[in-house]
DRENVEX-607197 format. One record per residue (C-alpha): residue in one letter; x, y, z. Coordinates in pm, 1 decimal, always signed. Layout:
<lumtors>
+------+----------+----------+----------+
| type |        x |        y |        z |
+------+----------+----------+----------+
|    A |        X |        Y |        Z |
...
+------+----------+----------+----------+
</lumtors>
This chain:
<lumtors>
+------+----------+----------+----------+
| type |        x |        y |        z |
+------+----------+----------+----------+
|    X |     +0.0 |     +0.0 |     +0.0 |
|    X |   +168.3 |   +347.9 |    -90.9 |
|    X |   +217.2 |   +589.1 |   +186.1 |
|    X |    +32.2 |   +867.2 |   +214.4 |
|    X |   +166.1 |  +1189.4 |    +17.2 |
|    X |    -45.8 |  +1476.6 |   -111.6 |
|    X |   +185.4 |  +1751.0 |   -325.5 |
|    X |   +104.2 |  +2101.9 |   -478.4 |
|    X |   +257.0 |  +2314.5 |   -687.7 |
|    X |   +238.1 |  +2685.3 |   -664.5 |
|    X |   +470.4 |  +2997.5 |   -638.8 |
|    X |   +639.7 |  +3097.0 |   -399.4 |
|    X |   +686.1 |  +3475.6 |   -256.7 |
|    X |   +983.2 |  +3503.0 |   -524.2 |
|    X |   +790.3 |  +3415.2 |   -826.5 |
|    X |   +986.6 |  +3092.5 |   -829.6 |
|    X |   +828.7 |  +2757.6 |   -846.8 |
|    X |   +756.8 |  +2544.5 |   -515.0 |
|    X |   +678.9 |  +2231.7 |   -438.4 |
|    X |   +462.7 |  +2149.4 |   -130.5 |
|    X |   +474.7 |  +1799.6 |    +39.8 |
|    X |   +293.7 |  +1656.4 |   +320.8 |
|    X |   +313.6 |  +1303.0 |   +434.0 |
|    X |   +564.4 |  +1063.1 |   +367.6 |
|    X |   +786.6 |   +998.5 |    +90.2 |
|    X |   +907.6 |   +644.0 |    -35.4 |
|    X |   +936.0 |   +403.1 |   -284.5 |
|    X |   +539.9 |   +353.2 |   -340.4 |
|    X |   +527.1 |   +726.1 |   -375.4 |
|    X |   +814.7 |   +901.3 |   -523.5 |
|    X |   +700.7 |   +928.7 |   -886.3 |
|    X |   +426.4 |  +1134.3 |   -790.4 |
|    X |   +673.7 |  +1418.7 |   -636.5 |
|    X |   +917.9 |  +1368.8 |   -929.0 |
|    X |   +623.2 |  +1420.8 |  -1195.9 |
|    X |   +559.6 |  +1732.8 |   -880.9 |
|    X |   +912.0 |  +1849.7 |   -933.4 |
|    X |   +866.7 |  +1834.2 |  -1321.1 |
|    X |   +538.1 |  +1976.2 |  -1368.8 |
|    X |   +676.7 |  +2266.0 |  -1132.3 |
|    X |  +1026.3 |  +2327.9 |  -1378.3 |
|    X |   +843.8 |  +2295.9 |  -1662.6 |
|    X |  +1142.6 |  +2227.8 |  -1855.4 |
|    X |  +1358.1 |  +2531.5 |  -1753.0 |
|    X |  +1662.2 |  +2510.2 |  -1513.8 |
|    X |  +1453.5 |  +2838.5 |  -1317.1 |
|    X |  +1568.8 |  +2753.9 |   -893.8 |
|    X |  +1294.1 |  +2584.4 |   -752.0 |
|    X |  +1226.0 |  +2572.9 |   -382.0 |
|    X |  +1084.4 |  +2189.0 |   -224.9 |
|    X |   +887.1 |  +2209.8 |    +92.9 |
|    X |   +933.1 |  +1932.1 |   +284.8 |
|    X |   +863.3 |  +2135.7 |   +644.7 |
|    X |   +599.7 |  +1849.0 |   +704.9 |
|    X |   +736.3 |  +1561.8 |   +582.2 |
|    X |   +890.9 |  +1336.4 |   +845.6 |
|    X |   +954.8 |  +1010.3 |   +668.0 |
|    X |  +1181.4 |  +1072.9 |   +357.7 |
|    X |  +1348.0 |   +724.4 |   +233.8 |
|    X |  +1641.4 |   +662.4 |    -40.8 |
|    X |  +1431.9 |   +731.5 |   -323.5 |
|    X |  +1310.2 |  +1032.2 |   -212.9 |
|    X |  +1652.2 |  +1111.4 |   -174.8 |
|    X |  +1770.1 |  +1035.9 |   -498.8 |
|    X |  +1496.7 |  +1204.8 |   -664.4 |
|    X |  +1595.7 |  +1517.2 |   -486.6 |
|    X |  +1961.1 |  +1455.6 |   -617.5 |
|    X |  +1849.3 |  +1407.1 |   -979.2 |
|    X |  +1644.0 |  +1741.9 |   -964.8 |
|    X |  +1920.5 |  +1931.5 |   -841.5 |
|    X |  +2071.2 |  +1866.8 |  -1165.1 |
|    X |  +1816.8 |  +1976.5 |  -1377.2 |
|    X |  +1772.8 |  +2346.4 |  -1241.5 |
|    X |  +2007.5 |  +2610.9 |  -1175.2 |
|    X |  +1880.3 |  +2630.7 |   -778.2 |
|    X |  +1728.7 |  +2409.8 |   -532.2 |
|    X |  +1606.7 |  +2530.0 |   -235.4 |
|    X |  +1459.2 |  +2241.0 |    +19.9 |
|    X |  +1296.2 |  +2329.3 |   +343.0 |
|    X |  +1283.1 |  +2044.3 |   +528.8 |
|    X |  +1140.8 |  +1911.1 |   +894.7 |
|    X |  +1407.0 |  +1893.6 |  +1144.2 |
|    X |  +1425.6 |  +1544.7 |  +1142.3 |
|    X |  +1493.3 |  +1510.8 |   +824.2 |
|    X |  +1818.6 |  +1798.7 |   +811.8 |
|    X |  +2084.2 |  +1541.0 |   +916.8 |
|    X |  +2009.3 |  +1265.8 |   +713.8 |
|    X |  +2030.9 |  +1515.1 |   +399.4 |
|    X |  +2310.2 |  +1653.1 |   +512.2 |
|    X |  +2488.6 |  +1286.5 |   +571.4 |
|    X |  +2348.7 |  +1215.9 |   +247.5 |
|    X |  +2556.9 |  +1509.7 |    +84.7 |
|    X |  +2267.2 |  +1689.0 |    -87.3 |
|    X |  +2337.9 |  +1979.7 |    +87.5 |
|    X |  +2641.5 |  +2022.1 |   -167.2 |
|    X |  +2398.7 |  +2014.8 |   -426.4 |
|    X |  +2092.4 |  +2201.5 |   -274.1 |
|    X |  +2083.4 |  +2455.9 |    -19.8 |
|    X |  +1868.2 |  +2290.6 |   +276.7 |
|    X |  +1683.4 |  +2489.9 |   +554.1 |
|    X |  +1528.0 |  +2379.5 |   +840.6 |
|    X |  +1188.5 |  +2426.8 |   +896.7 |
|    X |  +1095.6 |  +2660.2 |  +1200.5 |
+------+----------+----------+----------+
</lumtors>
């Protein structure tokens, strides 16, 4: 059964494109948020920010997809739950993307 992930796509305050998550992200689930991720580029390298604030399960291929994005835009911004901050950062995408905790 696929865990339970709802995205939207919107702007952000910067006029950039942003990505919303809530739930969990894994295996069952990850196409939907790179089709998200995608939809949200539209096929230009514009910086993109990724909400992940409320996302508090976040497994390898959420990961990856994160990593492949980062190559396909000129900026990625992910805010992301502060459980989630060291295990990106151990991961090493915060060479690739700049990551923020959430408040």
């Amino acid at each position: 059964m696929p865990a339970a992930l709802t995205l939207n796509t919107d702007h952000g305050p910067d006029g950039n494109p942003r990505v919303t998550a809530t739930g969990e992200i894994d295996l069952s689930n990850v196409d939907q948020l790179i089709k998200a991720l995608n939809a949200a580029s539209a096929g230009t390298r514009r910086p993109i920010t990724i909400d992940l604030s409320t996302v508090k399960y976040l497994d390898s291929a959420g990961i990856n997809a994160l990593f492949d994005h980062a190559d396909k835009v000129d900026g990625l911004h992910i805010i992301v739950h502060r459980l989630l901050i060291r295990v990106l950062r151990i991961s090493g995408l915060d060479k690739v993307a700049t990551l923020e905790a959430a408040p």
